[in-house]
Each structure stands twice: as C-alpha cells, then as structure tokens.
C-alpha positions in Angstrom: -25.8 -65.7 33.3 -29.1 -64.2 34.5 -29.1 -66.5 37.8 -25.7 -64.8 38.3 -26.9 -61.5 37.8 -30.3 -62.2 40.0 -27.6 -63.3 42.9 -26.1 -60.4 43.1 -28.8 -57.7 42.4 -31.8 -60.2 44.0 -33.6 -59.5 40.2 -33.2 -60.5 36.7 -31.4 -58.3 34.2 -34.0 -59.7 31.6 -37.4 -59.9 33.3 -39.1 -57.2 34.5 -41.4 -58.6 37.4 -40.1 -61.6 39.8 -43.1 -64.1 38.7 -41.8 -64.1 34.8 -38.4 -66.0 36.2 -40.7 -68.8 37.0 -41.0 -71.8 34.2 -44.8 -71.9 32.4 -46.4 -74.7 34.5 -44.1 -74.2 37.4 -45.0 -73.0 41.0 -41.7 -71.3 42.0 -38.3 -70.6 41.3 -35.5 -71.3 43.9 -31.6 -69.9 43.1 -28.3 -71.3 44.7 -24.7 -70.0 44.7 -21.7 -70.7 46.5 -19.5 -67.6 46.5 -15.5 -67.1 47.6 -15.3 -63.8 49.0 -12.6 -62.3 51.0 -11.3 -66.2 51.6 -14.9 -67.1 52.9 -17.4 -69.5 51.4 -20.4 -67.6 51.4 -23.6 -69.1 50.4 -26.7 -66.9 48.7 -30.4 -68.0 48.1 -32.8 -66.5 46.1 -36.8 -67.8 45.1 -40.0 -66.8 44.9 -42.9 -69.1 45.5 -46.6 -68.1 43.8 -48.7 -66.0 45.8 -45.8 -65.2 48.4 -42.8 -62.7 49.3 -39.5 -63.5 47.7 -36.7 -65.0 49.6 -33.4 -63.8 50.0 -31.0 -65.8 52.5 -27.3 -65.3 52.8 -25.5 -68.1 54.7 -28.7 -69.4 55.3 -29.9 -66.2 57.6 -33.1 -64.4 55.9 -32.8 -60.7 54.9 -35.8 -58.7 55.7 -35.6 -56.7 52.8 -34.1 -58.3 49.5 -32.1 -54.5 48.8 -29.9 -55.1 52.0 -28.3 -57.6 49.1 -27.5 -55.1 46.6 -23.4 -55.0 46.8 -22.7 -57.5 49.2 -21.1 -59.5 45.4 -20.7 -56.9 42.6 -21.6 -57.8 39.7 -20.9 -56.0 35.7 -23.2 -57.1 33.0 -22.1 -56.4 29.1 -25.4 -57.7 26.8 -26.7 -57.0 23.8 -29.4 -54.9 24.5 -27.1 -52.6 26.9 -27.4 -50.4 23.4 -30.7 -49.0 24.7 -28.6 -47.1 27.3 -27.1 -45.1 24.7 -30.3 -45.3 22.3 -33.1 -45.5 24.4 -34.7 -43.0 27.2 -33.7 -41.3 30.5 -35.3 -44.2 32.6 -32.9 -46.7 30.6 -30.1 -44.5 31.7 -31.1 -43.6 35.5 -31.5 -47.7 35.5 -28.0 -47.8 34.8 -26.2 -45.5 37.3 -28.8 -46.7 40.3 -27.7 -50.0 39.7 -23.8 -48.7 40.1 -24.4 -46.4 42.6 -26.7 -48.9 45.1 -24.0 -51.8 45.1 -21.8 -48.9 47.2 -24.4 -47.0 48.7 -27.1 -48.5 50.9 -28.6 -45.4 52.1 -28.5 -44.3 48.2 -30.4 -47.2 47.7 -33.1 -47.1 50.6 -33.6 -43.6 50.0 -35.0 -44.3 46.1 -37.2 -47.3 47.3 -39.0 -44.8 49.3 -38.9 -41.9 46.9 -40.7 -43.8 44.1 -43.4 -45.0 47.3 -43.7 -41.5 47.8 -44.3 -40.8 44.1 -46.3 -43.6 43.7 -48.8 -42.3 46.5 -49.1 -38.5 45.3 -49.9 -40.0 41.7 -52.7 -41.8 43.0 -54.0 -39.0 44.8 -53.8 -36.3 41.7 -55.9 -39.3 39.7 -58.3 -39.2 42.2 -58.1 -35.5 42.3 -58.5 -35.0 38.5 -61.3 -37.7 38.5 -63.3 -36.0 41.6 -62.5 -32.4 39.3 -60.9 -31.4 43.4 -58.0 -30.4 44.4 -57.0 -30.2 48.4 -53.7 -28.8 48.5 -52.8 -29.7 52.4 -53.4 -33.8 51.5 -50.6 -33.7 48.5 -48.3 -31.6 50.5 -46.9 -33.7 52.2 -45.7 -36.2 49.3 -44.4 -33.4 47.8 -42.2 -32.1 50.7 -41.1 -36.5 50.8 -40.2 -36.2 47.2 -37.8 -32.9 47.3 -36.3 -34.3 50.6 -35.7 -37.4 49.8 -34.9 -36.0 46.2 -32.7 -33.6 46.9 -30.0 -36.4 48.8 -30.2 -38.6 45.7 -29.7 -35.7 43.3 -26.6 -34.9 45.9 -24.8 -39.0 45.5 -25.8 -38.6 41.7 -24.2 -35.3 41.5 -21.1 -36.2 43.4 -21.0 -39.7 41.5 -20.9 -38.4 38.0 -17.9 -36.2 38.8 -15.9 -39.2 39.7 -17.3 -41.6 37.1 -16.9 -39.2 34.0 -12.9 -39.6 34.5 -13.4 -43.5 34.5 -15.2 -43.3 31.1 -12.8 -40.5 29.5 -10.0 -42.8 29.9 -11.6 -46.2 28.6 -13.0 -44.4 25.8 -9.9 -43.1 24.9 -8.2 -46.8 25.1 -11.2 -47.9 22.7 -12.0 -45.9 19.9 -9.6 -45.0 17.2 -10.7 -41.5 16.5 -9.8 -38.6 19.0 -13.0 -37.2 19.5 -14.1 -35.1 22.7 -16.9 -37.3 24.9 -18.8 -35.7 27.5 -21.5 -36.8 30.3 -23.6 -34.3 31.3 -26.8 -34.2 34.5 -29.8 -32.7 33.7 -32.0 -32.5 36.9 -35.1 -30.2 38.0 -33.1 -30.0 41.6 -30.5 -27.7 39.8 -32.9 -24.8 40.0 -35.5 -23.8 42.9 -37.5 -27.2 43.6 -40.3 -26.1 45.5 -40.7 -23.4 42.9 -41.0 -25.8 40.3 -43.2 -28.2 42.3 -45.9 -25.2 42.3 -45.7 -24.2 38.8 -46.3 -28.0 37.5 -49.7 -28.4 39.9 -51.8 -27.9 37.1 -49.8 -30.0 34.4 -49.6 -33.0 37.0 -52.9 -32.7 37.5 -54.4 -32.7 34.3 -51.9 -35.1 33.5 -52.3 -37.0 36.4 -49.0 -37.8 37.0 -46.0 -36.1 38.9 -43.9 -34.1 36.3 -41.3 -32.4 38.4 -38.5 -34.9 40.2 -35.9 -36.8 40.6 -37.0 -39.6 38.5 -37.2 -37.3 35.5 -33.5 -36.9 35.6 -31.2 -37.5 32.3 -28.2 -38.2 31.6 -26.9 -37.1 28.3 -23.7 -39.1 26.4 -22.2 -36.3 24.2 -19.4 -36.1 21.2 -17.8 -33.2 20.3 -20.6 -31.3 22.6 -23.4 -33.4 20.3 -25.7 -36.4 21.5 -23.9 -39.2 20.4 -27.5 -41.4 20.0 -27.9 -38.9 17.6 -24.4 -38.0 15.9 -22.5 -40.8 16.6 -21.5 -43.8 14.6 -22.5 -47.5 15.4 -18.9 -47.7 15.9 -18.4 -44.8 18.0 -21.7 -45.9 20.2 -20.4 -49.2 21.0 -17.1 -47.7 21.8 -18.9 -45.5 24.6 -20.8 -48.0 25.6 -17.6 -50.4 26.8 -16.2 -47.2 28.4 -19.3 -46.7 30.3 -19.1 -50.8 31.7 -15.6 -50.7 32.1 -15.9 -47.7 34.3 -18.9 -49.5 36.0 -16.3 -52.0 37.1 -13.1 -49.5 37.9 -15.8 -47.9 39.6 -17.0 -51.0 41.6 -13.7 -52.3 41.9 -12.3 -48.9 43.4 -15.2 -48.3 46.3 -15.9 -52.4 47.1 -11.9 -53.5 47.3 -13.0 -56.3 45.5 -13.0 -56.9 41.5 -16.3 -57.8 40.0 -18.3 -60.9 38.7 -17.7 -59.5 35.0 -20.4 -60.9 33.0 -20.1 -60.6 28.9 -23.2 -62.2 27.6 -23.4 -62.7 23.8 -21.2 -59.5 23.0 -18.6 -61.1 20.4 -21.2 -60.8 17.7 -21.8 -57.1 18.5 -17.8 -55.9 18.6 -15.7 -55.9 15.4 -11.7 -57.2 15.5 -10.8 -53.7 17.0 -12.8 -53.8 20.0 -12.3 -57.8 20.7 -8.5 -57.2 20.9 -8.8 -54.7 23.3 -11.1 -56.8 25.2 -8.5 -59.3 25.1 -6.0 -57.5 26.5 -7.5 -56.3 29.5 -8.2 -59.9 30.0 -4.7 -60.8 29.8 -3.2 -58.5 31.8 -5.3 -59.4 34.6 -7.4 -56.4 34.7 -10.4 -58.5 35.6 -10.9 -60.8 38.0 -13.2 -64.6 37.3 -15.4 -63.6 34.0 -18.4 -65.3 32.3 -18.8 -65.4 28.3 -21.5 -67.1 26.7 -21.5 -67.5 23.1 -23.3 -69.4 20.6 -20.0 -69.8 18.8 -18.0 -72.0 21.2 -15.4 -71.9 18.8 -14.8 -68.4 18.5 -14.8 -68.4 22.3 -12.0 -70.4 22.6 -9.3 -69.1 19.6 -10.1 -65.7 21.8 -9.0 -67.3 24.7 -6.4 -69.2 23.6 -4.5 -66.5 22.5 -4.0 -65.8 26.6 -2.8 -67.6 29.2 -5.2 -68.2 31.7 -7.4 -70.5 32.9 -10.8 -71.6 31.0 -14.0 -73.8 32.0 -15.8 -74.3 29.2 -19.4 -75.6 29.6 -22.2 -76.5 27.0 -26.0 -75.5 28.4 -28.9 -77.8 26.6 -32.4 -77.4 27.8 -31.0 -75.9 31.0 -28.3 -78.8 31.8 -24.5 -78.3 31.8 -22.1 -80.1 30.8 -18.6 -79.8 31.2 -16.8 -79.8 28.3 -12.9 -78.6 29.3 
C-alpha cells in the first residue's frame, strides 16, 4: 500500500524521512510500477541509495526534481491514523490539504518548497541573532519580504480551494452520518489581516523564541459542528463520519480537476467503521463511484463477504514476509 502511495507522491505516507523506507541491514531501496493511464502504459521508478539523491524516473527519463511527480497518478489514502487530522494539530491538517492541493497545482507546490527554504533560512539567522544578543534588521529582511510573497499566493490557492472543497465535504457528510447536524470548515490565517504589520510586531517574540511566529505555515484549519470544534464536541461516531467526507471530497476533488478517478487506497479501515459506515462504503463501490481500489485487511474473510455482496471484479492477494501470493 505504502509503495503505491510513495509512487504517486515520491514519499511514504508512514515514514517521515526517505532513509527509514530502507530495510535494517540494507543499502537502498528501489520501487517499480507499471501504470494504465489515459490508454498508455506508463512506467514509474522510485529509490534511494545511502549517501545519495533519490531517484525518480518516469518511462525511464529522470526528473530533476522528485515534486514535478506530484499529480502525474492521483492517489487517496483512507488509514487508520488519518484520525489525527481531526484530532491532532494545525501541521497534521495543512499536511492534508497541501497534499490535495499539489497533485493539481504545480506552481502551488513549488511555491511551498521554497517558502519553508525561506523560513528555514530566517530561523537560522534569528538563532544566531539571539545567540550573538544582535539583531541586524537589513540581513532578515529579505526572508521576510520571501515569506509574505511567496505567502501571500499560497494563502490565495488555499483560500480559493477551501471555498470549492467545503461543498464536496457538506454533501458526503450529509450521505454519512445519521444525525442532521450543521458541519463547517473554517481558514484561520495571519494573511487575513495586514502581514507586514504583523511581521514587525512578532520581531521580538521570534527572536527570543528563535523561531518565525507569523506565516503561512501557522495556518489552521478548523472542522466545526453546529459552529463547535468537532475534535472537541463531537462523537467518535460523528468524527469518523467527517473524516470519510473530508477523503471522499479529496477524491471528488481529484477526480473533478485531473479527469481521471483516483488510486483509492483503504488501508486497514474496516476495523475502524461500524455496519453504518461499511454499507455506505459499499455502495459507492457498487455504483462505480470509484475507479480500481486497494483494501488490505487482516480479516481476509471480512474482505470478501463485503465484496461479494457487489458485482465487480476482485484480486485477492495474501502478503507474508513481503511476498504475494495470489490467492483469487
């Protein structure tokens, strides 16, 4: 499932750095996957030797940068530990949308690479700064003028983005949970108010914090009920309903900007859903709402009834030590 996922967004969905996909005793990693796109047989590379820059080929022509990937196959993960999206902090949800937003948006994507260099660079210069007990103002400037420009077009796409995307997860929501509550998803962002006025005010707090306080990459996104956060107020029942409406509108979303239907990818989720939330699964599934899905379970049997219920076609494979075999 992960090698899927790492095709698509050239990274894992589990690890945090490159090195940790490699196996303990191991040198490298090395990924292959024959895709149908479009009618074409496309063929995608991905590995990462010790000590050297990751590789990323598609039909066997090198990228120079692994991000000119991102959205060439889209890709929708449902896991387990998507929960911390709903439960966990602003960074887990930025995460989130980037990833939606830079499969159809390049420039989207380029832009934050360089926004979090740029933020990297002026928190390395208020340490030194705060460490030295010296401030010179014209040698941060210019980082901060890089971070409200290249800040202020991302807050723009996210802005623009959540307008469209709130719709998509009204009406899933609504198809999922049995209650009628009212669901909101608000943007909280310092670029709603006067940025460079901000910037100035915070000089003292970043430095004697030594770290960057005003940004884009402080930007939330709060999931509400009935004008409440629902990490807060809201059932485990009600939580796990928003949190299908938030992946299915990943893949309406996906689906409506690429012209192509995701890789929809449910990894271990049957033990998380009850009865209610299965069925409805189900019948997305049946009516061909999705295009070619992966489900692994630990419960092969489960797996099938579910699937047997529908009419369409299923490969099932049993994974041991990292070989598969074909089972049906």
């Amino acid at each position: 499932m992960d090698a899927i996922f790492y095709l698509s967004f050239t990274k894992s969905a589990t690890q945090s750095q490159d090195q940790q996909c490699i196996l303990h005793g191991e040198s490298f990693f090395s990924i292959r996957g024959n895709f149908e796109l479009e009618e074409k047989s496309r063929t995608v590379i991905c590995g990462l030797q010790l000590g050297k820059k990751k590789l990323v080929k598609l039909d066997d022509k090198p990228y120079k940068r692994a991000s000119e990937h991102v959205g060439k196959f889209p890709v929708v993960l449902i896991a387990p530990n998507d929960t911390d999206v709903i439960r966990g902090t602003s960074e887990d949800r930025r995460k989130f949308f980037d990833a939606i937003i830079s499969q159809v948006n390049g420039p989207y994507l380029q832009h934050l690479i360089q926004y979090n260099h740029a933020l990297k660079q002026r928190n390395s210069l208020l340490k030194q700064f705060a460490e030295r007990d010296f401030l010179d103002a014209d040698q941060l400037q210019p980082f901060t003028e890089k971070l409200i420009e290249l800040g202020s077009q991302i807050f723009k796409v996210r802005e623009q983005f959540l307008k469209a995307f709130q719709k998509l997860v009204n009406g899933h929501y609504a198809n999922l949970s049995e209650e009628s509550e009212a669901i909101d998803l608000q943007y909280e962002s310092h670029f709603f108010e006067n940025i460079r006025e901000r910037f100035a005010e915070s000089l003292k707090k970043d430095l004697i914090l030594k770290r960057t306080n005003i940004g884009i990459h402080k930007d939330d996104f709060p999931f509400l009920m009935n004008e409440k956060p629902i990490r807060k107020f809201g059932s485990q029942g009600q939580q796990k309903s928003y949190l299908i409406a938030l992946k299915l509108a990943n893949f309406d979303y996906l689906y409506e900007k690429k012209g192509v239907k995701p890789l929809l990818l449910l990894d271990d989720i049957f033990d998380k859903l009850d009865d209610f939330r299965i069925t409805k699964l189900v019948e997305m599934v049946a009516s061909e709402t999705f295009g070619q899905i992966f489900v692994t379970d630990a419960r092969p049997e489960r797996t099938l009834s579910i699937f047997e219920e529908i009419n369409q076609d299923v490969k099932l494979f049993s994974i041991d030590q990292g070989q598969a075999e074909v089972l049906t």
